[in-house]
N, C-alpha and C positions, 0 to 999 in steps of 0.2 A: 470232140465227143460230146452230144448229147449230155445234160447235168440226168437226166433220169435213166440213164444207159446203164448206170453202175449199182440198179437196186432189183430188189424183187419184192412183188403184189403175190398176195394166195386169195382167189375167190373163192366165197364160198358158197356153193348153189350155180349149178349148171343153165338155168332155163333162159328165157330171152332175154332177162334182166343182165343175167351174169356174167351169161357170153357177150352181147355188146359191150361190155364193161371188161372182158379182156381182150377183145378184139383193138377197143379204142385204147386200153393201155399197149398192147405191144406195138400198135403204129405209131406210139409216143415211144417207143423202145426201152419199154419194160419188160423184165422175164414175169410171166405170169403164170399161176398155177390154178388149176380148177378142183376144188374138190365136190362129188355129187354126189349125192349120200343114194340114187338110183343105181341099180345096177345095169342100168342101158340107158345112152343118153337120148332125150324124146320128149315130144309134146303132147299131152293130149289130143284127141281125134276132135278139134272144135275149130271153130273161125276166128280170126284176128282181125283189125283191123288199123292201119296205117294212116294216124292224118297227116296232112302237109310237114306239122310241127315234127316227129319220128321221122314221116323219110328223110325229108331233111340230113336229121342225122345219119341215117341208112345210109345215103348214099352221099354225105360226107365220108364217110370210110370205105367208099369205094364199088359200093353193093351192089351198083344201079342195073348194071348188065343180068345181075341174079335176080333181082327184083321185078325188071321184066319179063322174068322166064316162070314165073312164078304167080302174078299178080292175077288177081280178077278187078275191075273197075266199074263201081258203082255210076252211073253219071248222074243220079241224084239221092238226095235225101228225103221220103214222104213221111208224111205223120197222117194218121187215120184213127180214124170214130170207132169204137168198141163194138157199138151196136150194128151199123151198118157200112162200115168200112169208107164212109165219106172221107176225103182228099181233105184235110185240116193245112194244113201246110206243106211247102215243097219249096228245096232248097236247091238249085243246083251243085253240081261235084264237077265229076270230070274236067271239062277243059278249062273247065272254070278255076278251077284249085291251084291248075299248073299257069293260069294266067296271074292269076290276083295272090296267090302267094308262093309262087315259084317253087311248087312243090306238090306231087300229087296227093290225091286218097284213095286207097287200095286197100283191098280183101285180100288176107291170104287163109291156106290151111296153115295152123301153127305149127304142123310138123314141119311144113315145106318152111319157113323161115327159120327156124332153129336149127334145122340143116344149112341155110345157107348161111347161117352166123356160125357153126361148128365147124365148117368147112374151109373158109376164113381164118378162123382161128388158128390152124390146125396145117395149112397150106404151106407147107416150105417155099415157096415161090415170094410168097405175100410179105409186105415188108414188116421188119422186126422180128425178133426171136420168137420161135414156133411157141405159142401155147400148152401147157403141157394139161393134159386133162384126165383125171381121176375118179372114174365112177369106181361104187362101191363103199364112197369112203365118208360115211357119215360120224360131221364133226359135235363129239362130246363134250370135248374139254378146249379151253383158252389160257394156256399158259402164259402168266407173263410177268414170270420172274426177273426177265429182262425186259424193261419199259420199250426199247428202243427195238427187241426182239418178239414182238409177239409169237407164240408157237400154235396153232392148231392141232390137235388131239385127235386123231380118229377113233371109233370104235374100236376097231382091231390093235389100236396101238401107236400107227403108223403117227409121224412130226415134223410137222410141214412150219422151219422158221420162215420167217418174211421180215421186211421193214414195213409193211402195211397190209391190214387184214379187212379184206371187205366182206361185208355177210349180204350177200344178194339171196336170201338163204327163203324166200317167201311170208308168208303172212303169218306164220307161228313158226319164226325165225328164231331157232338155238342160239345164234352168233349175239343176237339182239338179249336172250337170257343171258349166257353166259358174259357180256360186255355189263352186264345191271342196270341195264336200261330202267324204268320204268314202264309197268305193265298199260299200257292205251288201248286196247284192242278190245273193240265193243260190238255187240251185235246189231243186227240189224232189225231184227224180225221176220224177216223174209227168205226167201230162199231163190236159186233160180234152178229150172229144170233147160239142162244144154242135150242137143242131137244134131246130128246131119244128117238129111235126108236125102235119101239117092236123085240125083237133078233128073234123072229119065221118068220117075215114076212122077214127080211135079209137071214133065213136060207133057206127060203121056196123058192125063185127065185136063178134059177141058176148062174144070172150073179152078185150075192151078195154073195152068197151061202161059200165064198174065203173067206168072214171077221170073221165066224165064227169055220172055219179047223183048224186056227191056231192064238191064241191071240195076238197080235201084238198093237202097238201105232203107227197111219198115222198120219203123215205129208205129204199133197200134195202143191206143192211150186208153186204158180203162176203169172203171173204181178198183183199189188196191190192186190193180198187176198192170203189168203192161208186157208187150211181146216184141219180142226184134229178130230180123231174121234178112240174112243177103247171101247170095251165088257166091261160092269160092272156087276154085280150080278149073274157074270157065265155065261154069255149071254142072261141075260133076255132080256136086254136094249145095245143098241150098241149109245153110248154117241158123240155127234155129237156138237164140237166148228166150227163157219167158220167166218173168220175176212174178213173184207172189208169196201173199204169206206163208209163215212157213210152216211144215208141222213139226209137232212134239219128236218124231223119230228122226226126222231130217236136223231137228234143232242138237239132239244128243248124238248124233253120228258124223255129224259135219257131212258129209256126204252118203247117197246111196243111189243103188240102181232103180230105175224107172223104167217106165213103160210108155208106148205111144197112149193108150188108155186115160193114163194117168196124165201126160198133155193134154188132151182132147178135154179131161174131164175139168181141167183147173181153169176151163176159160168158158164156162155156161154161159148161153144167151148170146154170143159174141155171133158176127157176121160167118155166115154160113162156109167162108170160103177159109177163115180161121181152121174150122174142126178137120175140112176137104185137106187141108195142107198137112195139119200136126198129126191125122191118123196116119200119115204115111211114113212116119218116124220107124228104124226099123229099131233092133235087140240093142244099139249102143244109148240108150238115152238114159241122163245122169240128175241127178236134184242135188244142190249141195247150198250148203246153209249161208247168205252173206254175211262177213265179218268186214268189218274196216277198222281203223284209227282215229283215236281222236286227232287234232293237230295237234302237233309235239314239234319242238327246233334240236331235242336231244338225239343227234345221230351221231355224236363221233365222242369214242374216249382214249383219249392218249392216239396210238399209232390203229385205232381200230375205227371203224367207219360202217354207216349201213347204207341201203338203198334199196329204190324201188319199194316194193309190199312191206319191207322188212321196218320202213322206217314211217311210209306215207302212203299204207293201204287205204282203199279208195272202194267204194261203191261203184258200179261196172253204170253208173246212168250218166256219164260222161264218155266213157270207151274211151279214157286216156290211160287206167292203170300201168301197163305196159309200156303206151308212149313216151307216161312222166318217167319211166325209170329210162328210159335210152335217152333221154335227156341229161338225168341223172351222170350217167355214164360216159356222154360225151364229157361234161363240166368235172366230174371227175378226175377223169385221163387229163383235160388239159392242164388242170392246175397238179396232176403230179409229178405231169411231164417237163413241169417248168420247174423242179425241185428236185436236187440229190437229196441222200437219205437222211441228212440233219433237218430240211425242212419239209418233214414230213406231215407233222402236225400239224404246221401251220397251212400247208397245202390242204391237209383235210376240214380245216377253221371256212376256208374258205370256199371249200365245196358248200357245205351246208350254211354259211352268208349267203349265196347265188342260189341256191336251189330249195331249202326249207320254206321260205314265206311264197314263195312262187307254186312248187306241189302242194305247199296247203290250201291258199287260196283256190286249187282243180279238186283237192280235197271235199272242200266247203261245198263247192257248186255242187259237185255229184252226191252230197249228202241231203242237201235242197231239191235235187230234181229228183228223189225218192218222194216228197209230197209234192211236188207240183206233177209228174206223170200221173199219178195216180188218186186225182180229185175223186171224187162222187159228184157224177152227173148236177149242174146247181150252176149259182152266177159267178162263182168261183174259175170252174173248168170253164164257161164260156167267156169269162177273160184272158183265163187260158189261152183258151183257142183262139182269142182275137189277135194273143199275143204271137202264134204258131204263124198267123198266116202274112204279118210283117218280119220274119222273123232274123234276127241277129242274133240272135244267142239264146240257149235254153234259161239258164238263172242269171246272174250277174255277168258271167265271161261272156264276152263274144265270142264270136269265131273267129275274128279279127284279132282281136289280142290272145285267142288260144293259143293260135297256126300262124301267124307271121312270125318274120324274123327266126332268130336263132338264137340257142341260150349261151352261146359261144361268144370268146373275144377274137376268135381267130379271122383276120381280117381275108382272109384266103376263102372261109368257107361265106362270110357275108357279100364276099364277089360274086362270090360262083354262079353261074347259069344253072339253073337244070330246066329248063326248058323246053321243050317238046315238040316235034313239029306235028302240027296239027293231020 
């Protein structure tokens, strides 16, 4: 038997973080419990995106067959000029991803992935002890009168022991208060307004009509904002991020409802085919404030542990938040997998050895490519650009040391093909 066959994990925090993270413990065969403090488990109505480094993991656990049924595939990455939408750089994707680092990059809807991570979970077929998962049940309290018994507290009452407690719990993570973390969590200044756009009405106006010929990932780089925006569900939805300062009500509410208006209006001056695309936003579009982390190594105390937002939130100008946390989660599971319940701490010592100086250095970058996106026109932005059109990597990281390899010792997944036929 398995040394980790004989314990139990409680996650806590349902969303893509969580559920990878007990997907990857029960295929290590742990009993695993989800608590979600949502009363219906679900993703927001926005786009995700998958680089080599995440599927990776993805389809180390198996995914790949759902991954396919699901994906949309950018085959490159363009960077464009504010003003008149000039071609700055251009990176290829697609087949390229799956050649050079054995692993694709894909768009999804994030409900369609969090379904196929719940699913997984939750599958009596799939191997290890079914997941057991808990909306409704948002955790107040951290008992842990028994050092070796963490308890979890819900609202209502309800007491979920474990031998290890993980808070995938998001970016104003309870599990991270109630563990006494120290407070990191800083503002940005900014904010971003998210929507999905109906892909018929892009395809249906000639001067849109371009975002749908050829799947690609924009970037338009402007003074203070920048916009991103790529196809997901095969073009149902043309998935639309746009960063900009933030205001005073978006800053005190963390989040509110928008308008297509209100995108149209945040980006003046900009290339004509900007406004053509964002007035076609329909009633779902959202403004909500960015927050991140400082770098911090404090994620684990005694038998508790965090991950993902909760430990090493991240500004979205890398589009790895997500990714680092299924990282996270794989390196997790392995080293708990490799431990009955006496070495549990030490298992979690070692989680955050392998994975705190790694997410912080993705940390770093995406906190740097908030001023380098968004120069003011000058010799600054035109090094920039000179820098876009050779391009390796946005700040420090490449994409080479982003996306290759694996954060894994398992000598099983660093064999594996995933490979594609062309």
């Amino acid at each position: 038997m398995a040394p980790s066959q004989s314990y139990e994990v409680t996650v806590v925090g349902g969303g893509l973080g969580g559920l990878t993270t007990a997907l990857a413990l029960r295929q290590r065969g742990l009993r695993v419990t989800v608590l979600e403090q949502a009363s219906e488990l679900g993703e927001a109505g926005a786009g995700i995106q998958t680089a080599p480094n995440a599927s990776r993991v993805l389809m180390g656990l198996g995914l790949r067959p759902q991954m396919e049924a699901i994906h949309t595939e950018p085959l490159d990455q363009v960077r464009r000029r504010w003003q008149d939408g000039r071609i700055i750089g251009l990176t290829s994707l697609g087949q390229r991803c799956k050649d050079q680092f054995n692993a694709p990059y894909w768009h999804y809807h994030r409900a369609d992935l969090h379904r196929v991570l719940l699913d997984a979970c939750v599958d009596p077929a799939g191997p290890g002890p079914v997941v057991r998962v808990h909306t409704a049940s948002k955790v107040v309290d951290l008992d842990r009168t028994d050092p070796e018994r963490p308890v979890a507290v819900t609202e209502d009452g309800r007491r979920y022991a474990c031998d290890a407690l993980v808070g995938a719990d998001g970016i104003r993570s309870r599990t991270r208060e109630l563990m006494g973390a120290p407070d990191t969590l800083l503002f940005s200044g900014e904010m971003a307004y998210r929507a999905l756009i109906p892909g018929e009405l892009i395809a249906a106006d000639p001067s849109t009509r371009w975002l749908v010929d050829r799947f690609q990932s924009t970037i338009w780089y402007g003074p203070d904002r920048h916009l991103v925006h790529y196809m997901i569900r095969g073009g149902e939805y043309l998935n639309v991020v746009a960063c900009v300062p933030c205001t005073d009500e978006v800053a005190a509410k963390w989040s509110v409802s928008a308008t297509a208006q209100d995108l149209v209006d945040a980006f003046p001056g900009w290339d004509d085919r900007v406004p053509a695309m964002l007035s076609k936003a329909k009633e779902d579009v959202s403004a909500f404030a960015l927050h991140h982390r400082r770098r911090d190594p404090v994620w684990t105390d005694g038998r508790v542990a965090l991950l993902g937002d909760a430990c090493h939130a991240m500004l979205p100008y890398q589009a790895q938040g997500a990714s680092q946390a299924m990282e996270d989660a794989a390196v997790l599971a392995e080293e708990l997998g490799a431990v009955t319940s006496a070495g549990v701490e030490g298992a979690l010592r070692r989680y955050v050895d392998r994975r705190a100086k790694h997410a912080g250095m993705v940390q770093d970058a995406s906190l740097r490519n908030k001023t380098f996106y968004h120069l003011p026109d000058g010799p600054e932005q035109r090094a920039r650009d000179e820098k876009l059109r050779n391009f390796d990597g946005e700040s420090d990281l490449s994409y080479d040391w982003l996306w290759s390899g694996t954060p894994l010792n398992d000598p099983d997944l660093g064999a594996f093909s995933y490979q594609f036929a062309r």
